[in-house]
C-alpha positions as CSV (number, residue, x, y, z in Angstrom):
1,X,91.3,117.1,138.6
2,X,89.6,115.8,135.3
3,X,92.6,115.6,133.2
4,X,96.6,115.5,133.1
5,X,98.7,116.5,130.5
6,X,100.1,113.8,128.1
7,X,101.4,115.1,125.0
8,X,101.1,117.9,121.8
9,X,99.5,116.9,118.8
10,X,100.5,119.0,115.4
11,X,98.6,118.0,112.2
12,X,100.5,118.2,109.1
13,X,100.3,117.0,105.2
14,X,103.7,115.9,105.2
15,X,104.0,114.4,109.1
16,X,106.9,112.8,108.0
17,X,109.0,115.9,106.8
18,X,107.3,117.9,109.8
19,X,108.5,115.6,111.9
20,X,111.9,116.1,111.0
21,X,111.9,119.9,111.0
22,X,110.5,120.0,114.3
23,X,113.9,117.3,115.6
24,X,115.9,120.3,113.9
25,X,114.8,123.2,115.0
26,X,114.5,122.3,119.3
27,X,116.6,119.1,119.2
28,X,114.2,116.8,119.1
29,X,114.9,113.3,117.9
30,X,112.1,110.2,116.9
31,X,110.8,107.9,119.4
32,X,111.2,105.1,117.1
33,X,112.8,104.7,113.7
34,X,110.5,105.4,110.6
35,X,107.7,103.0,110.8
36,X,104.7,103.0,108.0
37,X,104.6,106.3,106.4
38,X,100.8,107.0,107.1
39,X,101.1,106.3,110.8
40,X,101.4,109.2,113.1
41,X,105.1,109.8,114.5
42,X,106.3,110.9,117.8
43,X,109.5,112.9,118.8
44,X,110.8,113.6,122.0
45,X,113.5,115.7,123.7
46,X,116.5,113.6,124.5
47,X,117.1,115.6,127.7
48,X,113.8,113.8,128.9
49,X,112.8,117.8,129.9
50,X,110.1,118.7,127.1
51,X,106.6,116.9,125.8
52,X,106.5,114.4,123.5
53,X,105.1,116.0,120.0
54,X,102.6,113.9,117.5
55,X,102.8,115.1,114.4
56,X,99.9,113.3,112.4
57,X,98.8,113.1,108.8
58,X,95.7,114.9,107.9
59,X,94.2,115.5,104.0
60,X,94.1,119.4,104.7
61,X,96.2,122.5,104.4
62,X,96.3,124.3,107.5
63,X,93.3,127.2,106.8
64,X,93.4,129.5,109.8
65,X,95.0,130.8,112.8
66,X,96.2,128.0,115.1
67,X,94.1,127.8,118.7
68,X,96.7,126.5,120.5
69,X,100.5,126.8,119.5
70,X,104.2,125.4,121.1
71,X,106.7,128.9,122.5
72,X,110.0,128.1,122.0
73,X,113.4,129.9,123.4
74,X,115.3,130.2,119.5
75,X,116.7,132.8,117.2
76,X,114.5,133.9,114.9
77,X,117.2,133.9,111.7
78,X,118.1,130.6,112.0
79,X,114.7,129.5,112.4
80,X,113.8,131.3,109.0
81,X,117.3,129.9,107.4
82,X,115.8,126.6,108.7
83,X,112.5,127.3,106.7
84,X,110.7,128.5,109.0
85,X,108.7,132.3,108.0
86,X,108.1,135.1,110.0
87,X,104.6,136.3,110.5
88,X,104.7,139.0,113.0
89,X,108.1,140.5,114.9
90,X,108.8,141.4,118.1
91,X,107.0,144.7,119.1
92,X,105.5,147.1,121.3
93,X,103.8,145.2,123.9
94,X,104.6,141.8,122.5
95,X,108.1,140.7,123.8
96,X,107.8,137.3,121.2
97,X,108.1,137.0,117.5
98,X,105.5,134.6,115.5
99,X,106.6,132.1,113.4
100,X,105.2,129.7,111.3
101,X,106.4,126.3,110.4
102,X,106.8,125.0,106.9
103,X,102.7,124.2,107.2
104,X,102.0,127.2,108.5
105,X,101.6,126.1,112.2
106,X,102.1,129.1,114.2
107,X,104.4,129.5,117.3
108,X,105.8,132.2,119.0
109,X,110.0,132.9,119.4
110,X,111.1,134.3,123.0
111,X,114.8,134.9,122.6
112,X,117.2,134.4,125.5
């Protein structure tokens, strides 16, 4: 085995404010309090069950179609009340809705 799994990275322009959307929508909370505002930040389930999430500052909008993306259990509503946008529903032989983040970061939406 080459590699283990260690943790998700998300890029963002606003890390900061990413950050904190991410704690709200799967109950996520910081590893550590605000530190410098350029440095990456880290969030983590409290439940000690998921990955710990880097959300780091880069100088670019997100341009295309995410390679690699988090599926979450959620409702779809209040994760568009919550800001997030819908980009394609639940359908034929999809059995997920696609979301997107305030940046546009994709993820898919399995409801329980």
């Amino acid at each position: 085995m080459p590699a283990k799994f260690k943790d998700l990275a998300l890029d963002a322009l606003d890390h900061q404010a990413l950050a904190d959307w991410w704690c709200s929508a799967i109950g996520y909370v910081r590893r550590s309090p605000p530190g410098s505002p350029s440095l990456p930040v880290a969030i983590v389930d409290p439940a000690g069950e998921g990955p710990l999430i880097w959300l780091n500052q880069v100088p670019e909008p997100k341009a295309v179609k995410n390679r690699m993306h988090l599926d979450v259990w959620g409702d779809p509503a209040e994760l568009t009340a919550a800001g997030a946008r819908m980009v394609a529903e639940r359908g034929g032989d999809r059995e997920w809705h696609v979301m997107a983040d305030p940046e546009g970061n994709e993820f898919c939406v399995f409801e329980r």
